[in-house]
N, C-alpha and C positions, 0 to 999 in steps of 0.2 A: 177619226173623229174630226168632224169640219168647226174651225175656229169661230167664233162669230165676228161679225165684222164692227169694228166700232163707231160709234154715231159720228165722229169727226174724220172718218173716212167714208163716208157714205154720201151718195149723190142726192141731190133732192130729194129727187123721184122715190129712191129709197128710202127716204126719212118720211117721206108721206105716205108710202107702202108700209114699213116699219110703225107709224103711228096709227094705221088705220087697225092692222093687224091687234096692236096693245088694246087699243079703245074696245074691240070686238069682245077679245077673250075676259076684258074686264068688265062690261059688257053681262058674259055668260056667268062671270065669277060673284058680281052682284044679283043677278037671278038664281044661284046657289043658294046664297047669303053665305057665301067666301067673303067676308069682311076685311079681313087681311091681304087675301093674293089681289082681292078690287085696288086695296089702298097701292100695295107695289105695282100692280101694272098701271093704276096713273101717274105713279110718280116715274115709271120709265118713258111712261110717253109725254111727260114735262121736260124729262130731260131730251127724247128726241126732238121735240120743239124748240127748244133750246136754240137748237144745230140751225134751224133754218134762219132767224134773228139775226141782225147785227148790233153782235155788243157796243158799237160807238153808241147805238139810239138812246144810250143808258146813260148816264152823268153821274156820279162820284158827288155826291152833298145832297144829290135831289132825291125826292120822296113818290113812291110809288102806290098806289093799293095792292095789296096781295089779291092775285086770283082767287075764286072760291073761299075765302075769309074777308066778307062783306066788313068794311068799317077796321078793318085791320090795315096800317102803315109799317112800310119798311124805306128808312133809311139808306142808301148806298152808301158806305166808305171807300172801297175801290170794286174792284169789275178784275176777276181772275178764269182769262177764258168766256166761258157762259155760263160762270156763278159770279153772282151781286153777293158782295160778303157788306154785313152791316149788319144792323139792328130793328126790331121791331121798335115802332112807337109804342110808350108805358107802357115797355117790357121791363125788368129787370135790368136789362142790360146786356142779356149774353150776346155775344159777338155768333150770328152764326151765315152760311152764305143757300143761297137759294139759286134756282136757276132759271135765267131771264124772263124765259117765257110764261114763269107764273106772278110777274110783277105786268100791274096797266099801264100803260103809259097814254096818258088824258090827249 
């Protein structure tokens, strides 16, 4: 049984092969109406996205728009890796972390 490889070893080229591959099958998963395996295979091609970013372009105090949640802010408190750990704006408050590449950066 072949290991998979994981996105912080992976070359570009692979994380763009790897992202095109997700988008496809989620893609076919949403013309199912697989609601669920659509939502997981986007959120693993967020995380491969992730990979390709550089976390410096992210600032700790500054305020981002979430991707695909129009009119939703997130706060950074630090940057672990290629997840932004903070808070939504008028949220509750819970502390939770996201990863880079579904935050805009204007």
């Amino acid at each position: 049984m072949e290991r998979e490889k994981r996105y912080s070893a992976m070359s570009e080229y692979e994380l763009k092969q790897e992202i095109a591959s997700l988008k496809e099958k989620a893609r076919k998963a949403e013309q199912m109406g697989m609601v669920n395996e659509y939502a997981v295979l986007e959120r693993k091609a967020a995380m491969a996205k992730a990979y390709l970013l550089d976390p410096n372009a992210f600032k700790p105090g500054e305020i981002y728009e979430i991707d695909g949640d129009p009119g939703v802010f997130f706060k950074i408190d630090y940057l672990n890796g290629v997840f932004a750990w903070g808070y939504r704006l008028g949220s509750a408050g819970k502390e939770e972390a996201l990863p880079i590449s579904m935050l805009s950066i204007r």
